[in-house]
C-alpha positions as CSV (number, residue, x, y, z in Angstrom):
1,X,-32.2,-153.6,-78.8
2,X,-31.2,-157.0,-80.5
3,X,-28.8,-157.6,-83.3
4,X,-28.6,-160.3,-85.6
5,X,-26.3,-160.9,-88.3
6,X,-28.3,-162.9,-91.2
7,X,-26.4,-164.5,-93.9
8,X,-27.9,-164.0,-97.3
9,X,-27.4,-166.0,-100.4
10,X,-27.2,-163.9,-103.3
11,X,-27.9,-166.1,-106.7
12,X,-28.0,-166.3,-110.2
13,X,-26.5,-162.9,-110.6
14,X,-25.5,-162.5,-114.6
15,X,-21.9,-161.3,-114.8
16,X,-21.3,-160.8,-118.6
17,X,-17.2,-161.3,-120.1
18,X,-15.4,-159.6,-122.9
19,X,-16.1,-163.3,-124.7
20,X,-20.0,-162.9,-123.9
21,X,-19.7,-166.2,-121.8
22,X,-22.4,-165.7,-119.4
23,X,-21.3,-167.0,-115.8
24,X,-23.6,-167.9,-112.5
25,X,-21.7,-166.2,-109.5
26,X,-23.2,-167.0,-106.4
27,X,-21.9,-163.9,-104.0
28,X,-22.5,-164.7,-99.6
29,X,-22.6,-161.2,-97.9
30,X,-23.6,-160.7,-94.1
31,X,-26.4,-158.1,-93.3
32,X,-26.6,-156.6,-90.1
33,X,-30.5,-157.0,-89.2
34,X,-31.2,-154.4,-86.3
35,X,-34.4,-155.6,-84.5
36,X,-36.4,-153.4,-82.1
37,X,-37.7,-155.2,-78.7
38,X,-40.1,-152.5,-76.5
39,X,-39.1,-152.2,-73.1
40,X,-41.5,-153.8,-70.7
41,X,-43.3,-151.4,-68.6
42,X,-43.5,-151.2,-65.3
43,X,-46.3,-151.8,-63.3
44,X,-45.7,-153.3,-60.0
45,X,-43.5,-151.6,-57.1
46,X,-41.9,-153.2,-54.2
47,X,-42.2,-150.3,-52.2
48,X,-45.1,-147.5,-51.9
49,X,-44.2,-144.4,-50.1
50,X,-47.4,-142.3,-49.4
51,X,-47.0,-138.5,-48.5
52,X,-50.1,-136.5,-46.7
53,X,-50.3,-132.9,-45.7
54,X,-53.0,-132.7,-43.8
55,X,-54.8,-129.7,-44.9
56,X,-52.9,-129.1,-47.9
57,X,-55.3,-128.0,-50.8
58,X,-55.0,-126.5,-54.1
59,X,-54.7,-123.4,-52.4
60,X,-52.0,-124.1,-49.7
61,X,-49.8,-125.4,-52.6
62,X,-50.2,-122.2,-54.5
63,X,-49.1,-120.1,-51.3
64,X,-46.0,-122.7,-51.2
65,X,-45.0,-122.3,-55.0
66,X,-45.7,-118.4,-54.4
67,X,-43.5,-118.2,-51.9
68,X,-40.8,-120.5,-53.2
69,X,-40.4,-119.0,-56.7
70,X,-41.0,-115.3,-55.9
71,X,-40.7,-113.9,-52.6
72,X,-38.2,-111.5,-52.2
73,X,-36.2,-113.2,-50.0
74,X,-37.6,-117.0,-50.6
75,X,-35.3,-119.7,-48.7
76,X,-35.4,-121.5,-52.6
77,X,-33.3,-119.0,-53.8
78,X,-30.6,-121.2,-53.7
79,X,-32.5,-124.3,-54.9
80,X,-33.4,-122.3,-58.1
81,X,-36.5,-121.7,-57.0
82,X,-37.9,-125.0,-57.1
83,X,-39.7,-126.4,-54.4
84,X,-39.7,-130.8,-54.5
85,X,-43.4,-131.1,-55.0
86,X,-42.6,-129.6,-58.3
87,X,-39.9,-131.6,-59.0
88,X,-42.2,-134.5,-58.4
89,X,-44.7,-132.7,-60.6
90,X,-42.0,-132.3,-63.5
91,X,-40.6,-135.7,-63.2
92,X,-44.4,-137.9,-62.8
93,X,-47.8,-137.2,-63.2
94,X,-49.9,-135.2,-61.3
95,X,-53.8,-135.4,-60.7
96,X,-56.7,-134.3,-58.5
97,X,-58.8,-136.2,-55.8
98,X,-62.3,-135.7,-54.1
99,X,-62.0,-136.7,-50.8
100,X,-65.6,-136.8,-49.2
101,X,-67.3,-139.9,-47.8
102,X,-67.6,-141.6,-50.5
103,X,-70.5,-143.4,-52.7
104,X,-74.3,-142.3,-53.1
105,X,-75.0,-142.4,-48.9
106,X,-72.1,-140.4,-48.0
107,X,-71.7,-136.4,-47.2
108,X,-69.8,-133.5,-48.5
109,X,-67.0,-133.0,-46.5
110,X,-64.4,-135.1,-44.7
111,X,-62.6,-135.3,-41.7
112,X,-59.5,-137.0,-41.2
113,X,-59.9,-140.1,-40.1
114,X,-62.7,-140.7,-42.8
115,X,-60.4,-139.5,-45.8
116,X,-57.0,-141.3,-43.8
117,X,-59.1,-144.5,-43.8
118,X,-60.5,-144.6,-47.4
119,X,-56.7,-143.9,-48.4
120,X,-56.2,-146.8,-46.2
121,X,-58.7,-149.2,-47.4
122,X,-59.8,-148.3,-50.9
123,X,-63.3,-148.9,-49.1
124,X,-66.3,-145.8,-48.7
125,X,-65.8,-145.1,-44.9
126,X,-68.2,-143.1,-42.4
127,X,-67.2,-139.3,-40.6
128,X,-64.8,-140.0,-37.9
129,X,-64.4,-143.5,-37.9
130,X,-60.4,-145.7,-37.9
131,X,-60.1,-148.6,-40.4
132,X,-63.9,-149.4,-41.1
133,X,-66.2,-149.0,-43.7
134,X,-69.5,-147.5,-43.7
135,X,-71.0,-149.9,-42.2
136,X,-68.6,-150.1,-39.2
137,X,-66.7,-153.6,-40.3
138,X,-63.1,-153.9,-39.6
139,X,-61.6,-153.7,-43.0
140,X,-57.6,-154.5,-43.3
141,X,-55.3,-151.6,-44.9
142,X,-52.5,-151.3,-46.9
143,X,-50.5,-151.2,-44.4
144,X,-51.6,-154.2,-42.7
145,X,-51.9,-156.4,-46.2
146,X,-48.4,-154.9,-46.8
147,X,-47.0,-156.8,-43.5
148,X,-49.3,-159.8,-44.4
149,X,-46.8,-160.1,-47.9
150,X,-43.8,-160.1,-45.9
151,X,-43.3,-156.2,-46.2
152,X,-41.8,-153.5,-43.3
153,X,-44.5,-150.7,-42.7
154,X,-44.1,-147.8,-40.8
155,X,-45.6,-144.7,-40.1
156,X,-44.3,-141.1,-39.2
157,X,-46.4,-138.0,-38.2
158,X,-45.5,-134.4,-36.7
159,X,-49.0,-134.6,-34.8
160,X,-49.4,-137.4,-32.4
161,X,-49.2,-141.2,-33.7
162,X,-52.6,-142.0,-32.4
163,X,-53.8,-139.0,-34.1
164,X,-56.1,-139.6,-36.9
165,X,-54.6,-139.8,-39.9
166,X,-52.0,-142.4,-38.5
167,X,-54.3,-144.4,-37.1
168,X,-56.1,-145.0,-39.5
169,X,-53.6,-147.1,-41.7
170,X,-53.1,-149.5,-38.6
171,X,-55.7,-149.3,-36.2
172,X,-59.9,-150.3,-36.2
173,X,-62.2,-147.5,-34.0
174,X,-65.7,-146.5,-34.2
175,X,-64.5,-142.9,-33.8
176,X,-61.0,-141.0,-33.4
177,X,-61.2,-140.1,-30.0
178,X,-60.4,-143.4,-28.3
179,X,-56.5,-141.9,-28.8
180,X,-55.6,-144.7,-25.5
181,X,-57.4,-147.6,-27.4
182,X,-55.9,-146.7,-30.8
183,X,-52.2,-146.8,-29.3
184,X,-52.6,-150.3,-27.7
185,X,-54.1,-151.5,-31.5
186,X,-50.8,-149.9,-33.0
187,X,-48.3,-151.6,-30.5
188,X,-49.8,-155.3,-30.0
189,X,-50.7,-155.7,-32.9
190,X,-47.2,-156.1,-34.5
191,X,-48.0,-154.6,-38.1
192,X,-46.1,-151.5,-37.7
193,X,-42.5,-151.5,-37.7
194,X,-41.4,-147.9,-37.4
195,X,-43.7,-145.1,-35.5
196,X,-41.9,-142.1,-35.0
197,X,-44.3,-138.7,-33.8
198,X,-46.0,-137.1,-30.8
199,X,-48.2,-138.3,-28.3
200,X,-46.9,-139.8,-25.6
201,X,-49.6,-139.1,-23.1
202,X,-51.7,-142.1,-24.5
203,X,-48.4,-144.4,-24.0
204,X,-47.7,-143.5,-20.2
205,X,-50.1,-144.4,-17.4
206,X,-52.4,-142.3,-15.7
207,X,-50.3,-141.9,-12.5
208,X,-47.4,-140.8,-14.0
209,X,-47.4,-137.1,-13.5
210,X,-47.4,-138.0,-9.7
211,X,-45.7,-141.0,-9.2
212,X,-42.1,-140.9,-8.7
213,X,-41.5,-144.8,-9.4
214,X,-42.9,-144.5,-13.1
215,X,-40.9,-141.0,-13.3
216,X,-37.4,-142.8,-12.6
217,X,-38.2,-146.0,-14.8
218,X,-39.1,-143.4,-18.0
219,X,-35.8,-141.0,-17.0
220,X,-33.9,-144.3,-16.8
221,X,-35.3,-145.0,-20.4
222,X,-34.5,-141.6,-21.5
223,X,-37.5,-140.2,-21.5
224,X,-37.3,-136.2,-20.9
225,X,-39.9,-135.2,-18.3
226,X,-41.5,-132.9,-21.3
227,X,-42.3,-136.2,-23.3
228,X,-44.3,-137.7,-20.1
229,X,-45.6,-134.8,-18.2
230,X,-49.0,-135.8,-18.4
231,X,-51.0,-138.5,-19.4
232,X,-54.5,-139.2,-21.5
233,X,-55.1,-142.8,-20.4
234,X,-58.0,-143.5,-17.9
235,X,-55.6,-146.9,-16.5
236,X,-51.9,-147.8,-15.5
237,X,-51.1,-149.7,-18.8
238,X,-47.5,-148.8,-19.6
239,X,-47.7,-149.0,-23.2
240,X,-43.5,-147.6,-23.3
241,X,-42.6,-150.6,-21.4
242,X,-44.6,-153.3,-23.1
243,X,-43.7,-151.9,-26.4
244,X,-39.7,-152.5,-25.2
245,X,-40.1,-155.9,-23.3
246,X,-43.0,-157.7,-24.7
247,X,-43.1,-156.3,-28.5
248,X,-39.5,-156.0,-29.6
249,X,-39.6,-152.3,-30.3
250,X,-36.8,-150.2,-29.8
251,X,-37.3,-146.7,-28.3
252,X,-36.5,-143.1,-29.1
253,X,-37.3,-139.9,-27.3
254,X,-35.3,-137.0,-28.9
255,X,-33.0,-136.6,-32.2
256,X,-29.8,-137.9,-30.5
257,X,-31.5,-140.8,-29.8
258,X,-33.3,-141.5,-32.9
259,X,-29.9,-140.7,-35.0
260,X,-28.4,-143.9,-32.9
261,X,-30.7,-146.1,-33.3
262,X,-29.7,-149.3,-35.8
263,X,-32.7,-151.6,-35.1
264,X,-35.7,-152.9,-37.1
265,X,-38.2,-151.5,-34.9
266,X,-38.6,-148.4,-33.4
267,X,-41.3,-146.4,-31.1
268,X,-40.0,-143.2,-31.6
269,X,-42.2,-140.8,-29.2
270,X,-41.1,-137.1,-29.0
271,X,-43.6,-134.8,-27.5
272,X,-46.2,-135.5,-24.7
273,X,-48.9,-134.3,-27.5
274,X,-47.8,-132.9,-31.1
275,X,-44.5,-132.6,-31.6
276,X,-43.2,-128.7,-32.4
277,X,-44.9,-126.3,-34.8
278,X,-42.9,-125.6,-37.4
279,X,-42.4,-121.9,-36.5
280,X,-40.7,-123.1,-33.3
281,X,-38.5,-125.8,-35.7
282,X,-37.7,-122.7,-37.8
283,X,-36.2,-121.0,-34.2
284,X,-34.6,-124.1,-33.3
285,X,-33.0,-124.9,-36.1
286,X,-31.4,-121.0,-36.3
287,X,-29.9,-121.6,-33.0
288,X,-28.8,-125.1,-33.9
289,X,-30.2,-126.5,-30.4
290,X,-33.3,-128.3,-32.2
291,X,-33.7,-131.6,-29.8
292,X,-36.8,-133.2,-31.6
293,X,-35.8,-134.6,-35.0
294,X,-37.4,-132.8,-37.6
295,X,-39.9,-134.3,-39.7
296,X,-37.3,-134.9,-42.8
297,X,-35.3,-136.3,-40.0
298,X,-38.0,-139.2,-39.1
299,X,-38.3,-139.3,-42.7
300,X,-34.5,-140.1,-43.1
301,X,-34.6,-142.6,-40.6
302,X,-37.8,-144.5,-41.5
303,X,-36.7,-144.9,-44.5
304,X,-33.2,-146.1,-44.0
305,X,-34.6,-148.8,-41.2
306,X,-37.5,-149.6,-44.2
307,X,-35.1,-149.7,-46.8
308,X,-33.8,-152.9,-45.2
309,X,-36.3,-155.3,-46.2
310,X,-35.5,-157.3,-48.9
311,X,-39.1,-157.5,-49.7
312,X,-40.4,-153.9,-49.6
313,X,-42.4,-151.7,-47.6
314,X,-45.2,-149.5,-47.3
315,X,-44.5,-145.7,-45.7
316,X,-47.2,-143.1,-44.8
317,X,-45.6,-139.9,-43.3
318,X,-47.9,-137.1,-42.9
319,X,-47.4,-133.4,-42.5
320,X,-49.9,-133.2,-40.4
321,X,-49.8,-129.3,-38.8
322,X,-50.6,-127.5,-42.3
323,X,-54.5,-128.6,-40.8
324,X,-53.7,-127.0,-37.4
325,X,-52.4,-124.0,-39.2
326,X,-55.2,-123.6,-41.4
327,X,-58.0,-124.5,-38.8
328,X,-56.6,-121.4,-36.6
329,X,-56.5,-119.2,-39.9
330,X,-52.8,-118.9,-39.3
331,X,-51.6,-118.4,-43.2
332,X,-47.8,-117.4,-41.7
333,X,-47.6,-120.7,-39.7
334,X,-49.3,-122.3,-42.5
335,X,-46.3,-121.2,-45.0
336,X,-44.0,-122.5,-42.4
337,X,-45.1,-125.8,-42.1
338,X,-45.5,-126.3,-45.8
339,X,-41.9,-125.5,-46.3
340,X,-41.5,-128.0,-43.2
341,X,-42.8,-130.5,-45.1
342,X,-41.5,-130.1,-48.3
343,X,-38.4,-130.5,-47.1
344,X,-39.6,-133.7,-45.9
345,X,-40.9,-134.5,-49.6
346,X,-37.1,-133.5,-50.9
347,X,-35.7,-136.3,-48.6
348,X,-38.1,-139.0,-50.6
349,X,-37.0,-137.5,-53.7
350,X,-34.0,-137.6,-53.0
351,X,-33.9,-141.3,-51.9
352,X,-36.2,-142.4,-54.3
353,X,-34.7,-140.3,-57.8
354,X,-32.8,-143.3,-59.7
355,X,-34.7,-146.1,-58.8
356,X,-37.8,-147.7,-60.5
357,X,-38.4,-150.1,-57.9
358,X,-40.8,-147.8,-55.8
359,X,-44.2,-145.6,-55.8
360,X,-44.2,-142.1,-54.2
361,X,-48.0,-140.5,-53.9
362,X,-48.2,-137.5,-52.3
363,X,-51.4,-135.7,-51.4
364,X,-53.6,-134.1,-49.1
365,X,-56.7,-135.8,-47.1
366,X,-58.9,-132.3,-47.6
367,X,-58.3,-128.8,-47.4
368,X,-58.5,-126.8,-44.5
369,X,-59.6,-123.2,-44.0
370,X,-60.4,-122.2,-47.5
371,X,-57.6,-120.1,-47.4
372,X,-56.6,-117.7,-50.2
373,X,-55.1,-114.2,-51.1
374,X,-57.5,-111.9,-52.6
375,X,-57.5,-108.2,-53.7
376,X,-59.4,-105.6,-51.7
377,X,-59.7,-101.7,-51.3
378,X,-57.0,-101.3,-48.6
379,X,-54.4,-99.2,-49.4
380,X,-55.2,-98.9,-52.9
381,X,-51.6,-98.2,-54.8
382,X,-51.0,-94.7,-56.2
383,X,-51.0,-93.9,-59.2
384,X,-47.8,-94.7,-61.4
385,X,-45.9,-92.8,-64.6
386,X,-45.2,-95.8,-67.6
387,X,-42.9,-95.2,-70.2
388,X,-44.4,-97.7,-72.7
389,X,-46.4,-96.7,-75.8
390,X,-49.7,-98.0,-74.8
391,X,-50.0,-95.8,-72.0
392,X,-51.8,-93.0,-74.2
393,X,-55.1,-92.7,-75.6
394,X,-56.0,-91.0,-78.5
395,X,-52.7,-89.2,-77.9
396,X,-52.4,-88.1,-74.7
397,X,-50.3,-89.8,-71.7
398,X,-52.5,-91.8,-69.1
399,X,-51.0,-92.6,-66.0
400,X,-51.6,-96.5,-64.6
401,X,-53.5,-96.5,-61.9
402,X,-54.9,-100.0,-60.7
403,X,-58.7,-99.8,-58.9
404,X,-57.8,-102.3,-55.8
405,X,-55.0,-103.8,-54.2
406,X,-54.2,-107.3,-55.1
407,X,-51.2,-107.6,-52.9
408,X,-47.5,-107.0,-53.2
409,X,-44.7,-109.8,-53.7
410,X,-43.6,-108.4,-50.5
411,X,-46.8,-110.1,-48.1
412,X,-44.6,-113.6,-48.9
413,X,-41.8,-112.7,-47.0
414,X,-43.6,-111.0,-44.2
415,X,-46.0,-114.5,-43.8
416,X,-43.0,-116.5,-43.5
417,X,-41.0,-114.3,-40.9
418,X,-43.7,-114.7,-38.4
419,X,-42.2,-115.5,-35.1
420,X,-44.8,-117.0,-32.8
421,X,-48.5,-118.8,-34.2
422,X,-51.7,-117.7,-33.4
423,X,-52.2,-120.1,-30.6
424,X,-48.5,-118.3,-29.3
425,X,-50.6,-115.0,-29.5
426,X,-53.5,-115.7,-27.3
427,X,-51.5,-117.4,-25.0
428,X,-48.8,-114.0,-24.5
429,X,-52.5,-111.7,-24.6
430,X,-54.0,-113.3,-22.1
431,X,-52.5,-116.3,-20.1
432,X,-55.7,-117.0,-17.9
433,X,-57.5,-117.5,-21.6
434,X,-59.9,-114.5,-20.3
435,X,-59.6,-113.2,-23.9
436,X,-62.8,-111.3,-24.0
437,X,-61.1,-109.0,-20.8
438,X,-58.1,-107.8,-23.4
439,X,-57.8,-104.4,-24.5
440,X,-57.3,-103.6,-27.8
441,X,-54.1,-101.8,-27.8
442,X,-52.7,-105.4,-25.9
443,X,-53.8,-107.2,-28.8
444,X,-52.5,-104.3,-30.9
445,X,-48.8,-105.3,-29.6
446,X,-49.4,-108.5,-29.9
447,X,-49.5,-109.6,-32.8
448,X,-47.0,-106.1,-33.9
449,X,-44.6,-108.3,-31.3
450,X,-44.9,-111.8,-33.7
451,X,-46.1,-110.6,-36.9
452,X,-44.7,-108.2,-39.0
453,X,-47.8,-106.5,-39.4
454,X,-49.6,-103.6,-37.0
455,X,-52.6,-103.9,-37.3
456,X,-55.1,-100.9,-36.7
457,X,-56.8,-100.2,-33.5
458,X,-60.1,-100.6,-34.5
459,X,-59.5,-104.1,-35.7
460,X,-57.4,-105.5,-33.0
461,X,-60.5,-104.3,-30.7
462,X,-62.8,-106.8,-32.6
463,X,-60.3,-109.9,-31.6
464,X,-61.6,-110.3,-28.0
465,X,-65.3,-109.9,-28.8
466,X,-66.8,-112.7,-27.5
467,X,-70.7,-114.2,-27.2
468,X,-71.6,-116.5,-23.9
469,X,-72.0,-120.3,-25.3
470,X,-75.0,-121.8,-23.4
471,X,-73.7,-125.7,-24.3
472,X,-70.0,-125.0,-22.8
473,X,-71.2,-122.5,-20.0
474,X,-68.3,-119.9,-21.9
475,X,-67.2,-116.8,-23.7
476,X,-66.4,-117.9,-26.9
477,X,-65.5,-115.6,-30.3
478,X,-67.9,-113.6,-32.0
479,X,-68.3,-114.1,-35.4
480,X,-69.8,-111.8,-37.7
481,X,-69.5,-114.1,-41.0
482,X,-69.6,-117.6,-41.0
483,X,-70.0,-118.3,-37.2
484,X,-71.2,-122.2,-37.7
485,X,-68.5,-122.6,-39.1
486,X,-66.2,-121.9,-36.1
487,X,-66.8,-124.6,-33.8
488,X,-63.8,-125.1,-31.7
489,X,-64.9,-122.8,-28.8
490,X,-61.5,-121.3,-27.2
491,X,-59.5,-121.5,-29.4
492,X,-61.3,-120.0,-32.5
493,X,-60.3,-116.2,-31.4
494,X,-57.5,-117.6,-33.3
495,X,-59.8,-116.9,-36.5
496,X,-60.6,-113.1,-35.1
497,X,-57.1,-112.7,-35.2
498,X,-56.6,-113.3,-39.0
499,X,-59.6,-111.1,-39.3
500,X,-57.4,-108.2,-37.9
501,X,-55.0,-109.1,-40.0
502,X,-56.6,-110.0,-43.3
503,X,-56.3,-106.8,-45.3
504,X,-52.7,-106.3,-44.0
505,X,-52.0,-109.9,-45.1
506,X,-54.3,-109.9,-48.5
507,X,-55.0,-113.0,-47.1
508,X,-59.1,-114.2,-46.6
509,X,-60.5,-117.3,-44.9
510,X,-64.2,-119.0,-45.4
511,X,-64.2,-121.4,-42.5
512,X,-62.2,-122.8,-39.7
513,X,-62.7,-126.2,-40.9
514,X,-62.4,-128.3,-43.9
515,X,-63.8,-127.7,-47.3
516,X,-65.0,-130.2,-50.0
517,X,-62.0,-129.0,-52.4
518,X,-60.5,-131.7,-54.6
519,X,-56.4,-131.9,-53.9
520,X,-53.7,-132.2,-55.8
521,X,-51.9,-135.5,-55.8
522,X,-48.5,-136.0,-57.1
523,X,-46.9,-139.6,-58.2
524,X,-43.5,-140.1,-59.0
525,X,-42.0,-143.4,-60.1
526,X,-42.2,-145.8,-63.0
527,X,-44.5,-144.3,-65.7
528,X,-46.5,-147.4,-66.1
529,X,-47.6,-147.2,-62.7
530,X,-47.5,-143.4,-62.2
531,X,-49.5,-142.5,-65.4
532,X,-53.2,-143.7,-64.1
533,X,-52.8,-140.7,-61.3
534,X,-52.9,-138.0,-63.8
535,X,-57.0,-137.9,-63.7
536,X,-59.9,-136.8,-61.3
537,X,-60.2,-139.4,-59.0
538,X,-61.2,-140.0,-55.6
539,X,-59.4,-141.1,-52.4
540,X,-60.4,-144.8,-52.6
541,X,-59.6,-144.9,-55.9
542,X,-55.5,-143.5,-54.6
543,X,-56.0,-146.1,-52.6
544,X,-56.8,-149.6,-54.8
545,X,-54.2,-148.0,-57.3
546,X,-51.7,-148.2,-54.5
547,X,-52.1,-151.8,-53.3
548,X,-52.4,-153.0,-57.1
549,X,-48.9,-151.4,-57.8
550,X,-47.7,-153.5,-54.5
551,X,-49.8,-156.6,-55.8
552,X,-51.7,-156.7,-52.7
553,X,-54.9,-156.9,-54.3
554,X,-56.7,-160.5,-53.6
């Protein structure tokens, strides 16, 4: 607001006398003049954070904001109930994205590294493939035109850094799998600054887990023998090493280490494959002997090494085990690691809450599992006694008396004490992964043993039914719905398990892969840059808004 004080002449004003002489009095008075100058908006950033949970749909935020506002005994009780993806919610915008392959020859569905890269590149991108478009052509990312201005970039994950979603902001592969490849990319390459996750075993050469040299250079590093036990290259490139002497990067193995650390750069690696589920972070953080850093901890630290660049930075941190939850059909580790990674989401809100200098999108890169809760005919409630006057028809009292069971407050709190995943479950049932040789009252005590369900029987019975699968030469899980849909061998009995446990749980899964659902995607920051979010868009659109609001477009 601007004030001016304007000095106005005042003429010719008649004053008439008791002798009826007529005078000119010329009077001066000062008027305050109050003029109104708009704020300019906003509309470029010097930082972009970008927040993904892997997996996390419509539906997996509803079973979040369920849990956090009224479970029983929610963990947000003391946080009035309010989990930070609403507070982004209530202090930005929020929107919806579709996330398949994009354009006319695209499909219907995504993977990761297809939905990661179009985030990444604003460009339509094929199933599978790191950094290229649909026509397999390098194309540069975010990140990557980020370090071109002169920005720090970095990128934290709770899966593996050369794990798809990662990747694909800072690395250029015809498909996902070449894990070894893609971790060479990210370290010569120079454009990432911070990587702090999992997967180790693409880092360490291939002798490692039987060479006693390479054992004593990485315990000399401070490596724990857990972080290189075994490795996933096919040479003896020591990608740990060259990162330290030939790159500049600083190095971190566990949470001590990572807390220490005051450098610019940092390889951060803290599990020989993903880092720990969040059930297990739950454990470790009730016995206060935790040694990974938590993924609010990376968070933390990515941020305050970022934060340091006078120019800016791009972030991507993904919460990336909501997918693995909700690929096994696990909806009780799924609850855990979407309050692992809201926590992760406070710590940006947090940071970025009185500043106007920086973007925050969060989002998901599909959904996974079509998960949701759903009323059935088990254990249909009894009939109840109401005292209020609409209870009674044409005079006489009726007693309420619902049809079906559409599931007690009460399921909330029993999903989030769960105590071991699904993967946890098979592996205490049956070791040798013979799981079609398990009795049904094992599996019975089982899941009673990590679950605070039991479930009947009958149903636990139907976990270890398997059918031979002519194109692995195994047993693999008989499915009586939806079998196509299950298509990770082994390791789908995790899905007969939530079938045991569905109408226990109220819980009901389509799929153990992704679904076409759009997600929700939050954006928190200066409303002239956070408003254009609050629309149905689609994931390359997230993207070319991003690199405009960081003036990285050409």
């Amino acid at each position: 607001m601007n004030k001016k004080l304007l000095t106005v002449a005042i003429s010719a004003i008649l004053l008439t006398a008791c002798d009826d002489d007529t005078k000119t009095v010329e009077v001066i008075k000062e008027v305050e003049v109050i003029k109104e100058v708009p704020v300019q908006e906003v509309t470029q950033v010097k930082n972009v954070i970008l927040m993904i949970g892997d997996g996390m749909g419509p539906q997996q935020v509803g079973l979040l904001e369920e849990y956090a506002q009224r479970a029983p005994n929610s963990t947000y009780k003391n946080k009035g109930n309010q989990t930070a993806l609403s507070k982004l919610a209530a202090g930005g915008h929020l929107g919806l994205s579709l996330n398949a392959p994009h354009g006319a020859t695209g499909s219907l569905v995504t993977d990761s590294a297809c939905s990661a890269t179009q985030l990444a590149t604003g460009i339509a991108a094929g199933s599978e493939m790191i950094g290229l478009d649909a026509e397999g052509n390098k194309v540069a990312t975010i990140l990557e035109k980020a370090k071109a201005a002169g920005k720090a970039t970095g990128l934290v994950s709770d899966t593996r850094i050369t794990h798809a979603t990662p990747a694909a902001f800072a690395a250029h592969m015809p498909h996902r799998s070449y894990e070894a490849e893609i971790a060479e990319q990210l370290v010569r390459s120079g454009n990432v600054d911070v990587m702090l996750s999992g997967g180790a075993r693409v880092f360490v050469p291939k002798s490692t887990p039987d060479n006693a040299e390479l054992k004593a250079q990485f315990d000399a590093l401070g490596m724990p023998s857990s972080v290189y036990k075994k490795s996933k290259r096919g040479d003896e490139t020591n990608l740990v090493v060259e990162a330290k002497e030939q790159h500049g990067y600083g190095l971190a193995f566990d949470k001590a280490q990572l807390n220490s650390f005051e450098g610019e750069k940092v390889l951060g690696l803290f599990a020989n494959s993903g880092m720990n589920d969040a059930i297990a972070y739950k454990a470790c953080q009730q016995n206060d002997n935790c040694s990974q850093p938590s993924l609010k901890e990376m968070t933390i630290k990515a941020l305050d090494i970022l934060s340091k660049d006078e120019d800016g930075f791009f972030l991507m941190i993904e919460g990336g085990q909501i997918d693995w939850a909700g690929h096994a059909n696990d909806a009780g580790w799924m609850l855990n690691e979407l309050l692992k990674f809201d926590e992760a989401v406070e710590a940006v809100h947090e940071w970025v809450k009185d500043r106007n200098d920086t973007l925050v999108v969060v989002t998901a890169d599909h959904e996974t599992g079509s998960f949701g809760f759903s009323y059935s005919k088990h254990e249909r409630p009894e009939a109840q006694t109401l005292s209020g006057d609409g209870m009674y028809v044409n005079g006489v009292a009726k007693e309420y008396h619902p049809k079906f069971n559409f599931g007690p407050l009460a399921q909330l709190d029993k999903l989030y004490a769960q105590t071991g995943t699904f993967f946890d479950i098979l592996a205490a049932a049956a070791p040798d992964e013979a799981y079609e040789n398990v009795s049904g009252s094992t599996w019975q005590a089982t899941i009673a043993d990590m679950t605070a369900y039991t479930v009947t029987l009958d149903n636990a019975a139907k976990v270890g039914q398997s059918v031979y699968d002519e194109n692995s030469a195994d047993m693999i899980p008989a499915f009586e719905d939806f079998s196509d849909f299950y298509v990770y061998a082994k390791e789908d009995y995790t899905g007969k398990i939530a079938r045991a446990l569905a109408s226990e749980q109220n819980v009901v899964w389509g799929t153990g892969t992704h679904t076409a659902a759009p997600v929700p995607v939050y954006a928190y920051g200066p409303q002239g840059v956070t408003k254009q979010f609050s629309t149905m868009q689609h994931h390359v659109d997230i993207a070319n808004k991003m690199m405009t609001a960081l003036g990285l477009t050409e």
